[in-house]
C-alpha positions, 0 to 999 in steps of 0.5 A: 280446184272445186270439188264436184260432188257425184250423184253417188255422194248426194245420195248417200248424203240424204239418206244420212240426213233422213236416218239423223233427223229420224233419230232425233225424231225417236229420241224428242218422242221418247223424251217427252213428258208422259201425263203422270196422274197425281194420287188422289184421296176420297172420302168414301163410304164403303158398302161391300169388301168381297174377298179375293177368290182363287186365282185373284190377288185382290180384295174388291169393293164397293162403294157408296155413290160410285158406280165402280169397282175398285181393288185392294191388293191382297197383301196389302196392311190388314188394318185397310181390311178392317177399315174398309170392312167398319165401314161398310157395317157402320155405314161411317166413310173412310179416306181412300188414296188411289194412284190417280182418278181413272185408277180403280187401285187403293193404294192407302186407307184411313179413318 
């Protein structure tokens, strides 16, 4: 004896194969590899550190031959500080690590 499928049941039967295909749609989207940045280092020179104002967490600074800003956190190790500072007074470059090339954030300093 064949089974006759009704209207009723076809229908429902679609609408569960959209939501499963959307489903994994969702979960191949999310799964994907996002373009992670590698860190970056840079010999620079600094040209100025200006200190975090009030209501700022961070220290600003320029450099030579770059036309950005970049920022130092506030609490980051004193001795960064200071390099960056020498720098700039002594006109003699520094390595600065960031998280990536578009980020404007130092994450680490050293002669």
């Amino acid at each position: 004896m064949l089974l006759r499928r009704s209207p009723h049941f076809r229908s429902a039967s679609l609408k569960v194969a959209a939501v499963f295909l959307l489903c994994i749609l969702a979960i191949s989207g999310i799964a994907q590899d996002k373009k992670v940045s590698k860190p970056v280092q840079h010999k620079m020179t600094a040209i100025e550190v200006v200190a975090p104002q009030s209501g700022e967490d961070f220290y600003e600074v320029t450099f030579r031959r770059s036309q950005r800003h970049y920022r130092l956190g506030s609490k980051a190790p004193a001795k960064y500080v200071k390099l960056l500072r020498e720098s700039a007074r002594k006109h003699t470059p520094v390595t600065v690590w960031r998280a990536g090339e578009e980020s404007d954030i130092i994450e680490k300093v050293e002669r």
